[in-house]
C-alpha positions as CSV (number, residue, x, y, z in Angstrom):
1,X,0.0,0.0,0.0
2,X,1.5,3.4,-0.8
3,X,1.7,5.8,1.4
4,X,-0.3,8.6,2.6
5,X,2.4,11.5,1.0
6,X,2.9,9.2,-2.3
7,X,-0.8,9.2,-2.5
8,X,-1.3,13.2,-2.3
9,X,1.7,14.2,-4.3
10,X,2.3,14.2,-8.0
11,X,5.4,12.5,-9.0
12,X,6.3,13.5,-12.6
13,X,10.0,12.4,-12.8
14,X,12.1,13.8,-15.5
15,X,12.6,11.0,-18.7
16,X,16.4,9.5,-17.7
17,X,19.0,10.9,-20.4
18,X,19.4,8.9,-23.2
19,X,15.8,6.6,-22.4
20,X,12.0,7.3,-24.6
21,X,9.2,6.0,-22.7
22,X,8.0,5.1,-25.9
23,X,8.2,1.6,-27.5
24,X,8.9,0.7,-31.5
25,X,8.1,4.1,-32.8
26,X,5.4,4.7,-30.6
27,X,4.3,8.1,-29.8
28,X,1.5,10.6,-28.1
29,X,-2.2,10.2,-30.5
30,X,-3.3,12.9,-31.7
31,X,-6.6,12.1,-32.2
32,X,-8.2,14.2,-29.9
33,X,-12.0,13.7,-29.6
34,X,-14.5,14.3,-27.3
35,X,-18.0,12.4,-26.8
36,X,-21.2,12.6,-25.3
37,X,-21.2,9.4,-22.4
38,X,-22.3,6.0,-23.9
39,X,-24.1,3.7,-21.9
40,X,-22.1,0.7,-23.6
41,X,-18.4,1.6,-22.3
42,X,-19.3,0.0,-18.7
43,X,-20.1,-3.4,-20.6
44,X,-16.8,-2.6,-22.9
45,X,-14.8,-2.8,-19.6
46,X,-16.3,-5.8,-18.6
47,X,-15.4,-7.3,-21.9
48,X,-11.7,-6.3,-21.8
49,X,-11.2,-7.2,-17.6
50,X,-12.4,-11.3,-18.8
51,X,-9.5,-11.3,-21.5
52,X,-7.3,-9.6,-18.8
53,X,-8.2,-12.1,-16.3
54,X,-8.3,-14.6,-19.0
55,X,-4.9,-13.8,-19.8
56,X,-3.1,-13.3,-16.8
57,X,-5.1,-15.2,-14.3
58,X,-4.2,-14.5,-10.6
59,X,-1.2,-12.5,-11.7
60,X,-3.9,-10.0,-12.3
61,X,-4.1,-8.7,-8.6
62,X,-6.2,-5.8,-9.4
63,X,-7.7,-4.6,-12.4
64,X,-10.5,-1.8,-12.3
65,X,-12.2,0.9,-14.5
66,X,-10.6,4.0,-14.3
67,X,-10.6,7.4,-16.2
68,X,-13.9,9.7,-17.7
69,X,-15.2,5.9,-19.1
70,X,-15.6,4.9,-15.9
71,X,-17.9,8.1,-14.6
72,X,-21.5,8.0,-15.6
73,X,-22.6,11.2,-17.4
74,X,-19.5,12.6,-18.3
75,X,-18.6,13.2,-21.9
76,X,-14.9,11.5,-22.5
77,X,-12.4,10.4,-25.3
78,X,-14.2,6.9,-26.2
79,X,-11.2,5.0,-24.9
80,X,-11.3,2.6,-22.1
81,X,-8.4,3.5,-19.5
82,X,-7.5,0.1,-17.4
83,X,-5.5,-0.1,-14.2
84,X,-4.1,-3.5,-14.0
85,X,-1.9,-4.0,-11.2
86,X,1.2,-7.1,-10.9
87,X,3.5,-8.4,-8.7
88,X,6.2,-6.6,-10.9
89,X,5.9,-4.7,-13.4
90,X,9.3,-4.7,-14.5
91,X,8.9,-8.4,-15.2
92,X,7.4,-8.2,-18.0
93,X,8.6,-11.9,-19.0
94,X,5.4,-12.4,-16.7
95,X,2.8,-11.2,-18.1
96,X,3.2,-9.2,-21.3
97,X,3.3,-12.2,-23.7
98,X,0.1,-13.2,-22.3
99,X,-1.4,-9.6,-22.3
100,X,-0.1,-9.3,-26.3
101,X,-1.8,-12.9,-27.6
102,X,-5.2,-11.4,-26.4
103,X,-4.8,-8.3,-28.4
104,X,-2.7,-5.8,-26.6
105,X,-0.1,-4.1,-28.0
106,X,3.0,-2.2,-25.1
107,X,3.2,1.3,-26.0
108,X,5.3,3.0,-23.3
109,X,7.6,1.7,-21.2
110,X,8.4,4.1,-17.8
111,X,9.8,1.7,-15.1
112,X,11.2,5.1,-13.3
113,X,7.8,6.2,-13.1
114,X,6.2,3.4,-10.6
115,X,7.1,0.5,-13.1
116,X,4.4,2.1,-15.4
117,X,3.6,0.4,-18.8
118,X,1.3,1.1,-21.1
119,X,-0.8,-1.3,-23.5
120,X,-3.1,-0.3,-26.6
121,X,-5.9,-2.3,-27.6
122,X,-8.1,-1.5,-30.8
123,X,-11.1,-3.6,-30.4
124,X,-12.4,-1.7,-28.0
125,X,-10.1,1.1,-27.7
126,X,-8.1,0.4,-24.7
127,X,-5.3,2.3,-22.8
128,X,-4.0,-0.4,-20.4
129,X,-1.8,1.1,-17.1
130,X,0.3,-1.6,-15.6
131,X,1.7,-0.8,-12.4
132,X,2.9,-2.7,-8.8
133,X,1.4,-2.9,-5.8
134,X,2.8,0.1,-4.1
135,X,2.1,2.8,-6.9
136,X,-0.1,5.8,-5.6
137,X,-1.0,6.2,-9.2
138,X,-3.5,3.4,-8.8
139,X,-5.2,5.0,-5.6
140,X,-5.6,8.4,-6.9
141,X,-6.7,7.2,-10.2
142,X,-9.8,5.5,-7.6
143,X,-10.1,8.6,-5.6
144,X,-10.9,11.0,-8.8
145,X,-12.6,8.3,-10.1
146,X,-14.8,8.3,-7.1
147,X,-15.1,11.7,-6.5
148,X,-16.2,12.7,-10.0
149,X,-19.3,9.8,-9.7
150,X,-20.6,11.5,-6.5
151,X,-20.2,15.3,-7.2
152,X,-21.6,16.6,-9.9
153,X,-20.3,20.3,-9.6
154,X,-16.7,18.7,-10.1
155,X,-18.1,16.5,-12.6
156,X,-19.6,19.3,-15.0
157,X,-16.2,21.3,-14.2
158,X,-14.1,18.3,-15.5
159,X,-16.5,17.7,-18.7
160,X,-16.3,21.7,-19.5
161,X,-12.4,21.7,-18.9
162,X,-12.2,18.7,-21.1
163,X,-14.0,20.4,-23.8
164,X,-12.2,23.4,-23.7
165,X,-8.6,21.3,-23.6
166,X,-9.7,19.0,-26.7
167,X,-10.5,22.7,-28.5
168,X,-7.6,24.1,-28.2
169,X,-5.3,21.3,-28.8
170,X,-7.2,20.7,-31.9
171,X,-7.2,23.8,-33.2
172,X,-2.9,24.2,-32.2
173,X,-2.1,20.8,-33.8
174,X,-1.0,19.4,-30.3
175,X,-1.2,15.6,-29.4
176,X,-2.9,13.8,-26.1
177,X,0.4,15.0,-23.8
178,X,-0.3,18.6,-24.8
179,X,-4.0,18.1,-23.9
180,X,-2.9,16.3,-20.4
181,X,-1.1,19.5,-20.0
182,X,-4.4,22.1,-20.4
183,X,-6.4,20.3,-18.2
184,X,-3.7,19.6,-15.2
185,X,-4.8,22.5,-13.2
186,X,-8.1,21.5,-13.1
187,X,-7.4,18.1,-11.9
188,X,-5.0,19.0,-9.6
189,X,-7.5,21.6,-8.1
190,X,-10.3,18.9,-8.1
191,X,-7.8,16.4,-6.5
192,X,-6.9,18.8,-3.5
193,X,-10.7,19.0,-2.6
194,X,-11.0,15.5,-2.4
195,X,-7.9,14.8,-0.4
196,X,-8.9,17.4,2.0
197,X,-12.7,15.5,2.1
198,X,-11.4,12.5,2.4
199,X,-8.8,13.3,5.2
200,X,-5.4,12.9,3.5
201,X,-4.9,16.4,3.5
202,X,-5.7,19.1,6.4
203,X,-8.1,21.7,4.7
């Protein structure tokens, strides 16, 4: 379990000199779109956490919904974002051969960043986050996924901030780490009244 100041601070470690956290060629979409909520992406994460368990088994300690999929009535990219937590992510001799013969292709590669991986599937769209057992990441991705589902003021702040982000990126050429960027604010500042709510951090 991470720790209380792991889980309320946001580690955004420089790229080592010399590494790319992307794999074969791989880089930041740019295919920046914005929908209306569809009823059907709770049932497309269902779909994808049976080939996951399918795939991995019990080596799949955790894997849940995360990200504006996993919010009811809140207009997102129609990608399904995945947390999947193992033992080690650094092993990947463990699970990723499994993980790419039911359709998942490893995208980024960041073991200074928690052991992070990344996995793209097409059928549905899927962005797959592999972490370990002790990455925050995997906690706060719960807590704002939590937090959005039961206030809607934050909720409709998040959509408009999304819309706003997609926009301008669109309009500037940018790619998905440029958006990130636009919104970060915002979901810092929604973070912070969270934490506070939920007692991680003294308001």
């Amino acid at each position: 379990m991470p720790s209380r100041e792991d889980i309320v601070a946001f580690h955004d470690p420089p790229v080592p000199e010399g590494a790319s956290p992307w794999v074969d060629g791989a880089g930041p979409a740019t295919d920046i779109e914005i929908v209306e909520p569809d009823p059907t992406w709770p049932e497309a994460y269902d779909d994808l956490a049976g080939r996951i368990r399918g795939a991995l088994g019990w080596r799949a300690i955790l894997i849940q919904h995360v990200g504006s999929t996993s919010v009811p009535d809140l207009p997102a990219k129609p990608v399904i974002d995945i947390d999947l937590v193992v033992a080690d992510p650094d092993d990947e001799a463990a699970y990723l051969a499994a993980l790419e013969a039911a359709g998942f292709e490893l995208r980024v590669r960041e073991p200074w960043w928690f052991g992070h991986r990344a996995l793209r599937s097409t059928a549905p769209l899927c962005n797959l986050h592999v972490f370990g057992p002790d990455s925050p990441e995997v906690v706060k991705h719960r807590i704002f996924r939590d937090w959005l589902r039961g206030n809607s003021a934050d909720r409709e702040l998040y959509a408009a901030t999304k819309r706003e982000a997609a926009a301008a990126a669109t309009a500037s050429g940018e790619d998905m780490m440029q958006y990130n960027a636009r919104k970060e604010q915002v979901v810092r500042e929604i973070y912070q009244r969270a934490f506070i709510a939920m007692g991680l951090l003294d308001g």
